[in-house]
C-alpha positions as CSV (number, residue, x, y, z in Angstrom):
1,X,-15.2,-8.6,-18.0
2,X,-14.1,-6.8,-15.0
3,X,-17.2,-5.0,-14.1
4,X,-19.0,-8.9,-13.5
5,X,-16.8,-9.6,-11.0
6,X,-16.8,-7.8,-7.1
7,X,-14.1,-8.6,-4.4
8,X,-14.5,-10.3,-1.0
9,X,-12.5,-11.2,2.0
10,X,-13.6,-14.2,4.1
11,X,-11.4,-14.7,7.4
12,X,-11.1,-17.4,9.7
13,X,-9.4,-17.9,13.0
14,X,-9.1,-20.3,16.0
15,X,-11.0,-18.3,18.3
16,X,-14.4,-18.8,16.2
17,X,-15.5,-21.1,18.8
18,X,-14.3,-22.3,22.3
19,X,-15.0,-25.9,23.4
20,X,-14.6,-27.7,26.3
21,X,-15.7,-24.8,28.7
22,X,-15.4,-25.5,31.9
23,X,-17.6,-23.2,34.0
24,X,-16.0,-24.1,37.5
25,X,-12.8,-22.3,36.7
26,X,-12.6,-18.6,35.3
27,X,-12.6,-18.3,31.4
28,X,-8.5,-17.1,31.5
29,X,-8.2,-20.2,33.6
30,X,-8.6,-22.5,30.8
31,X,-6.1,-21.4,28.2
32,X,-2.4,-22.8,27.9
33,X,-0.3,-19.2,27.8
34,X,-0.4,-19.2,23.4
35,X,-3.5,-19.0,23.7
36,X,-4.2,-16.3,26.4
37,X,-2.0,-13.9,24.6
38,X,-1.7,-14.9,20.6
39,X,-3.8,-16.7,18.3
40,X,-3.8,-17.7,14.5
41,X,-5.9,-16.3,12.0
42,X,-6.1,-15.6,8.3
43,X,-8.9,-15.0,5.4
44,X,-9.0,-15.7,2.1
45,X,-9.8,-13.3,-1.0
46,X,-12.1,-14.4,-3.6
47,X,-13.1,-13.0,-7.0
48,X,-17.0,-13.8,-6.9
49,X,-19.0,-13.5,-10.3
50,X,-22.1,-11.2,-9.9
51,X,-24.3,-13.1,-12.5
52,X,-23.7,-16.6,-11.2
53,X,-22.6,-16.3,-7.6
54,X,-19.6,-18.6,-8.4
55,X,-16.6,-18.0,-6.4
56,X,-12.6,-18.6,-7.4
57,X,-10.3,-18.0,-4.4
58,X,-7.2,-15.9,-5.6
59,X,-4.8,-15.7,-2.7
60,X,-5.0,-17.1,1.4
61,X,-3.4,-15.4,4.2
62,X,-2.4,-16.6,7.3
63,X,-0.8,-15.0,10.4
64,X,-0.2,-15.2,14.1
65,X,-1.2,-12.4,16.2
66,X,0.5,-11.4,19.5
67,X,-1.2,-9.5,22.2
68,X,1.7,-7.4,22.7
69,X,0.3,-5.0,25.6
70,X,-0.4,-8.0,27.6
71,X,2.3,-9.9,27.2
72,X,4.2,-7.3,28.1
73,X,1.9,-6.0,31.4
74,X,2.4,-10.0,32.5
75,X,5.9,-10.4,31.3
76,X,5.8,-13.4,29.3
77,X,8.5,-13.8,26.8
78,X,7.3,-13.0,23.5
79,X,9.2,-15.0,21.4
80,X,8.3,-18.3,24.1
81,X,5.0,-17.9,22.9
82,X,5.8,-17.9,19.5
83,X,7.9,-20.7,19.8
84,X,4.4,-22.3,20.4
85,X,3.3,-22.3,17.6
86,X,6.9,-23.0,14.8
87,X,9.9,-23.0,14.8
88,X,9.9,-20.4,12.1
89,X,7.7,-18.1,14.2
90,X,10.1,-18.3,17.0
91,X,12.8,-17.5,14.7
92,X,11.2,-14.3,12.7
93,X,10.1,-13.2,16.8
94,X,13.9,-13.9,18.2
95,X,15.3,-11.9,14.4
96,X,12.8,-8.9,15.1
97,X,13.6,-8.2,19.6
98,X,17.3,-8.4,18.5
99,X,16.6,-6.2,16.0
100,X,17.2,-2.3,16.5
101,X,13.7,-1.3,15.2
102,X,12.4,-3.2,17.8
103,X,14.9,-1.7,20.8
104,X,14.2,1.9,18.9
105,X,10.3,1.4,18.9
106,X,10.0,-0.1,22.6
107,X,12.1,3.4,23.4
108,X,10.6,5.8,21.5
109,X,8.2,8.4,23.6
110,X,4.6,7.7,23.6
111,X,5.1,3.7,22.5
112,X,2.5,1.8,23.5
113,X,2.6,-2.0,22.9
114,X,-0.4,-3.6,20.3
115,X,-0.7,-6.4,18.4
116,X,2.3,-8.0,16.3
117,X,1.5,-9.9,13.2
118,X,3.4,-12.9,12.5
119,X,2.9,-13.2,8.5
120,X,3.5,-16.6,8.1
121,X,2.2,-17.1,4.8
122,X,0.6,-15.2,2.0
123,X,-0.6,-17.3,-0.8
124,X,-1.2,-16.1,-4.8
125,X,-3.0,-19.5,-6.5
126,X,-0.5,-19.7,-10.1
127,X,-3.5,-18.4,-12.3
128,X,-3.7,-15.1,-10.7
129,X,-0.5,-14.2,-10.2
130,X,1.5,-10.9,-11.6
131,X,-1.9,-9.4,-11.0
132,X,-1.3,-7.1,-8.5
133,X,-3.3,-9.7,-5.8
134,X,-0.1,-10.0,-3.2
135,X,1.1,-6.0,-3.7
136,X,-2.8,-5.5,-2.8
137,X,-2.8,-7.7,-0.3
138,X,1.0,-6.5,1.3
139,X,-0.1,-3.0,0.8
140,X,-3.4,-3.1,3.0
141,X,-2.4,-5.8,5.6
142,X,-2.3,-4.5,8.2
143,X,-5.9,-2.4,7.6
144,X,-7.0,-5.4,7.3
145,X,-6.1,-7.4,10.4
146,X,-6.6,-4.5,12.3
147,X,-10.6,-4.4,10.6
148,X,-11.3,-8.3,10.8
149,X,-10.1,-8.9,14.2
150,X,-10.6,-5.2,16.0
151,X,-6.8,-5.5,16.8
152,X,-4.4,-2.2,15.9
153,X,-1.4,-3.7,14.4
154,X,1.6,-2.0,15.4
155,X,4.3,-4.2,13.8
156,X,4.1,-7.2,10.6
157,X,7.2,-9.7,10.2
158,X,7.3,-12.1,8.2
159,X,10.5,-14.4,7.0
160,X,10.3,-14.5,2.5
161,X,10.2,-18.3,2.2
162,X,8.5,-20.3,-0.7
163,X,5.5,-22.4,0.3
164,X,2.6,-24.5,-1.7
165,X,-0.9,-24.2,-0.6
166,X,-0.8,-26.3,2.8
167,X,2.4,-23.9,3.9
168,X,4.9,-26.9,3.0
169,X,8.0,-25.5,2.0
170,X,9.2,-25.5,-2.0
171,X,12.6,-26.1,-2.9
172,X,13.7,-22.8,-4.6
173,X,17.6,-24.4,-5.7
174,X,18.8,-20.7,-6.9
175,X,16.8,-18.9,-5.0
176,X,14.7,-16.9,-7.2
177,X,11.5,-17.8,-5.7
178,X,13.0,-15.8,-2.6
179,X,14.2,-13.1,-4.5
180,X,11.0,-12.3,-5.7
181,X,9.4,-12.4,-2.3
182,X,11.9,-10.0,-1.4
183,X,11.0,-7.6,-3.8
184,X,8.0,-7.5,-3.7
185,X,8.0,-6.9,0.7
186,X,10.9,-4.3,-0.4
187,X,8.3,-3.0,-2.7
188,X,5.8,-2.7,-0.1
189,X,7.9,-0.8,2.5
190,X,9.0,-3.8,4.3
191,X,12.5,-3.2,5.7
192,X,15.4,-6.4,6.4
193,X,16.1,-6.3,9.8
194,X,19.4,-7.1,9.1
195,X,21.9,-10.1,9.6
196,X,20.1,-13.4,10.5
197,X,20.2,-14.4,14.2
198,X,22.3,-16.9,15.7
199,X,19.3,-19.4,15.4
200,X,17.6,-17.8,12.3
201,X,19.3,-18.8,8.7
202,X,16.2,-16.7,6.6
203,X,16.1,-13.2,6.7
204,X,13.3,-11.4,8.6
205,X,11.7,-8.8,6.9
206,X,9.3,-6.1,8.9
207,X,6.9,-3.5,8.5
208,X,6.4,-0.8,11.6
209,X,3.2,1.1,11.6
């Protein structure tokens, strides 16, 4: 029954720990530029049973999040540092600065630069899917984020693309996997950015805050 189950969300990122500190240089010093300005991070949500304490993980999220403000103050190129990390990431970044919601938002009066989440994969395990798990998860994202890493995200893209578990990519031959990715983003306010890039085949999808 419902009521002997409660809800929890257990994140995890590369900057729980820092080894290798070098105290005879400043702590910026130390940090390739992906790292001074982006880092990756994601949580999982579990369904944990009150009466037993036993856990079963429904869905795992994990993104890529871009200091925007200070890549900006430092000009660094955004989509460099995303390149970093995938060449997916470097794609959805190119799609989205081409992209007029991008060249509107940098314009509009009052914009201030924050933190761009890279959504590179959001993860239903079979048993729990057509649940509502990803629309809850899409729907709250970016409260989220913002709440587990204290960073106000302005901006989520993400590129609909079907992946197992470890993020390897699923063959989808007639493309109804992506369809229903792109439903469900549509579903949650997401908006295409448009055409595909010169170097991006997959659509980008976004979500401005």
């Amino acid at each position: 029954m419902l009521e002997d189950y409660s809800f929890e969300i257990r994140s995890f990122s590369n900057r729980d720990s820092v080894t290798r500190v070098d105290p005879s240089v400043s702590f910026d010093e130390m940090f390739l530029d992906e790292s001074r300005y982006s880092f990756c991070a994601g949580f999982e949500f579990l369904r944990v049973n009150t009466k037993t304490g036993e856990s079963d993980r429904l869905a795992q999220v994990q993104v890529v999040l871009f200091d925007e403000d200070k890549i900006k103050k430092e000009g660094e190129d955004l989509a460099g540092i995303a390149d970093c990390y995938s060449q997916d990431a470097f794609d959805s970044v190119d799609q989205y600065m081409r992209s007029k919601l991008y060249k509107n938002r940098c314009t509009k009066a009052g914009y201030k630069a924050t933190t761009l989440c890279y959504l590179q994969q959001l993860f239903v395990y079979p048993e729990f899917r057509h649940h509502g798990v990803g629309t809850y998860l899409l729907d709250n994202m970016s409260q989220i984020i913002s709440y587990l890493y204290n960073s106000p995200v302005s901006c989520i893209i993400t590129t609909p693309e079907p992946q197992d578990e470890k993020e390897e990519v699923i063959e989808d031959p007639d493309g109804q996997m992506v369809k229903i990715m792109k439903k469900a983003l549509r579903k949650a306010n997401f908006k295409s950015l448009g055409k595909p890039s010169p170097v991006c085949n997959a659509a980008v999808y976004a979500f401005h805050y």
